[in-house]
N, C-alpha and C positions, 0 to 999 in steps of 0.2 A: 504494500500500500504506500503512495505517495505520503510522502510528510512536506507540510507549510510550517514553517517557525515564525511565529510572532512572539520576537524581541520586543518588551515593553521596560521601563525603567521609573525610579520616582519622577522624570523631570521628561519622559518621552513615553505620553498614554492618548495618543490624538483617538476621538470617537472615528474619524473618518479613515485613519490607519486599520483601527480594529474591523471595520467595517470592509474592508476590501480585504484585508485577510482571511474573513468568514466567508465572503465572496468567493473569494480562489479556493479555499478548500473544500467549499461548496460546487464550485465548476469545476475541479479538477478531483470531485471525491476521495478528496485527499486528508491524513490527519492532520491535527490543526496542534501544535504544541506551544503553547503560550509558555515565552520565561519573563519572567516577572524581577528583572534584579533591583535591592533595593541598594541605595550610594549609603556607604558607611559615613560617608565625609559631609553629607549633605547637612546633620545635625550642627556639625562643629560652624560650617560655614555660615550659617544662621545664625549661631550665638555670637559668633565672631563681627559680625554684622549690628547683631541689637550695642552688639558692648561699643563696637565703633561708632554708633549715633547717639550713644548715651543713656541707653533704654534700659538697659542693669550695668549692673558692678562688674567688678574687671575678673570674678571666678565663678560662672556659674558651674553649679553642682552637674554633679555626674545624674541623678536622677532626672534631670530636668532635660541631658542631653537623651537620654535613656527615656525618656516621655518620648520627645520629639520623632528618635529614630520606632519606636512601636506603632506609633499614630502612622510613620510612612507604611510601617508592616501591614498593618492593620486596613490602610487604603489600599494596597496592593491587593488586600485579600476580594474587598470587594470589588474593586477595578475587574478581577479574573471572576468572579461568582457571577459578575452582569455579562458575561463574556459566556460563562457557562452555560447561562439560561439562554444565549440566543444562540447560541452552538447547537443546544440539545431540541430546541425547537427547528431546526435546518437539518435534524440529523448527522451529524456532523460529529465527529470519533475525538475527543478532544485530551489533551496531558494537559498539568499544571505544573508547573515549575517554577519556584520559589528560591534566588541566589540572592548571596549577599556579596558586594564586591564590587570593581571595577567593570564598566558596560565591554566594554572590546573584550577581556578579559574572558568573563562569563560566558558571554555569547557565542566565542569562539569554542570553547569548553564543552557546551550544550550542543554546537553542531556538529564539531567531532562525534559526541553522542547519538544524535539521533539523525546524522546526516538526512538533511531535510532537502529537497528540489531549490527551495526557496528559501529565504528570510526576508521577513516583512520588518522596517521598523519606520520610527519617526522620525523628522528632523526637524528641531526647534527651533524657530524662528530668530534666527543674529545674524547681524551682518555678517560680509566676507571678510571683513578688516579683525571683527572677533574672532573667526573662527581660524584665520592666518596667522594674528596672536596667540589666540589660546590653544589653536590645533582641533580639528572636530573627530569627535568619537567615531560616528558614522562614516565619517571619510577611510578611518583609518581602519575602520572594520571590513567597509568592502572592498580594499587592496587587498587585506588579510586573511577574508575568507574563501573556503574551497567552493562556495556554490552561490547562484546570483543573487543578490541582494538588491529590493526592490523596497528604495525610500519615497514614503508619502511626506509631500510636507504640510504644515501645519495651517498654511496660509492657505 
């Protein structure tokens, strides 16, 4: 049976990404394996951000980054649960996968795994000047990976 990988991330969950990956695994009766990674760093960078505008103290507690990163868990779960139900109403054979970690990382990981025809993912909205600074995930994923990679973008 064909596999479609829909790569989803805390910061890369577009409705209309998920929607074209139900699509194709829909038209190509293919399985549908959602991975779901959530960023370990993304807690820090938030807090990191409230203390540099002034919005707390210069040591927030471990439990409050420990709040933050569960809340991203916790949306992740149902991000995949709304994904399920329209999976399962399409018919459509679906996996859950759940990583913690680096997006290129992970993703590469999962396709080794379950080598998929495809990978679905999203591309967030920055300029080209951001992403030639800071480098894009997505870019560096479809060099990297063995099979084509098909980015929806957000806009």
């Amino acid at each position: 049976m064909k596999t479609i990988l829909l790569s989803l991330s805390t910061t890369r969950h577009s409705p209309k990404t998920i929607d074209f990956a139900l699509k194709k695994a829909s038209e190509e009766q293919a399985r549908l394996v959602i991975l779901f990674i959530i960023d370990p760093d993304i807690p820090s960078l938030i807090l990191d951000k409230m203390m540099d505008v002034g919005f707390m103290g210069d040591a927030p507690s471990k439990q409050l980054f420990e709040s933050i990163l569960n809340e991203y868990k916790e949306r992740a779960k149902r991000i995949v649960q709304q994904i399920e139900i329209k999976a399962k109403s399409q018919d459509i054979e679906l996996k859950a996968v759940f990583a913690e970690g680096e997006f290129v990382e992970e993703s590469l990981k999962i396709i080794s795994q379950e080598n998929p025809e495809m990978v679905v993912l999203t591309r967030a909205e920055r300029s080209n000047l951001s992403r030639f600074i800071f480098g894009s995930a997505v870019n560096t994923l479809t060099k990297r990976s063995p099979c084509p990679i098909k980015v929806i973008d957000e806009s």
